[in-house]
C-alpha positions as CSV (number, residue, x, y, z in Angstrom):
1,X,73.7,144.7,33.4
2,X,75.5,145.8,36.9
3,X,72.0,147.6,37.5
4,X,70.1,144.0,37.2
5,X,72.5,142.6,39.6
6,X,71.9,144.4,42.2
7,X,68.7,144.6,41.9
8,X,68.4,141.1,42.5
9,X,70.8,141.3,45.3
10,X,68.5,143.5,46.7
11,X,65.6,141.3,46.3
12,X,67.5,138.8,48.3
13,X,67.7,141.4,50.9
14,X,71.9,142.3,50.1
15,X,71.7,145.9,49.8
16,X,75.0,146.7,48.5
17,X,74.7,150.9,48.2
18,X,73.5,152.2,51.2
19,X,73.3,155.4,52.9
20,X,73.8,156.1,56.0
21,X,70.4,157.9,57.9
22,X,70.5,158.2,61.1
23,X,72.3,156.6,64.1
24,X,70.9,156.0,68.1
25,X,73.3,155.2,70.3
26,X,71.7,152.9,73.6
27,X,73.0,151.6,76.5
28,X,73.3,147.6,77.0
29,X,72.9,145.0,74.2
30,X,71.8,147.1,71.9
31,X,74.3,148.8,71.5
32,X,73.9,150.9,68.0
33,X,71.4,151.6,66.2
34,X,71.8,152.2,62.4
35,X,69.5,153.2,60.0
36,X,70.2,153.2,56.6
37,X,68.7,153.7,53.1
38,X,70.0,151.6,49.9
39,X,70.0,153.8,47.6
40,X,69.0,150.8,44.9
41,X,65.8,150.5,45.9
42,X,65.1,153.0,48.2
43,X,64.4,150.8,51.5
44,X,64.8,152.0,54.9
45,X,65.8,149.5,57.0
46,X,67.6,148.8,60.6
47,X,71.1,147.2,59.7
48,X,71.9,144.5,62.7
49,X,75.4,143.9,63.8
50,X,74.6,140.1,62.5
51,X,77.3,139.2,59.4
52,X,76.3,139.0,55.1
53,X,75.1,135.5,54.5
54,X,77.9,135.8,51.4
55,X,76.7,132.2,50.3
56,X,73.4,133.1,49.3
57,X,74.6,136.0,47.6
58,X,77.2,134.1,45.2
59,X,74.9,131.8,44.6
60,X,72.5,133.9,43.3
61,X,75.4,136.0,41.3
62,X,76.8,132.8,39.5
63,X,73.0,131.8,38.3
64,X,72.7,135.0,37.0
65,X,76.0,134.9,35.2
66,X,75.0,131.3,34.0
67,X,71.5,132.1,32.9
68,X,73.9,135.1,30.6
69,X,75.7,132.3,29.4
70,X,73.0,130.2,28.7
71,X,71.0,133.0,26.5
């Protein structure tokens, strides 16, 4: 049941496993570079310095936990 989760946490683009592939460090506002892998689903993606929009997240965890409920 954990697997579906984050599965669908993935699908919202949350990737809550990653690994860590290969960092480029750059002068001005770039700053770092990080790539990383989720090891869920086996993207490769840049990860930006932006934040985790958490309220999309727990909103899609508490349907799921509903939708449980409901069946």
């Amino acid at each position: 049941m954990l697997e579906k989760l984050l599965i669908i946490c993935c699908h919202f683009d949350y990737h809550p496993k990653t690994r860590l592939v290969d960092v480029k460090m750059g002068f001005g506002p770039s700053g770092k570079i990080e790539k990383v892998e989720c090891q869920i689903c086996k993207k490769v993606y840049i990860r930006d310095n932006k934040g985790i929009n958490l309220k999309i997240v727990l909103i899609v965890i508490l349907l799921f936990f509903l939708f449980m409920l409901l069946f």
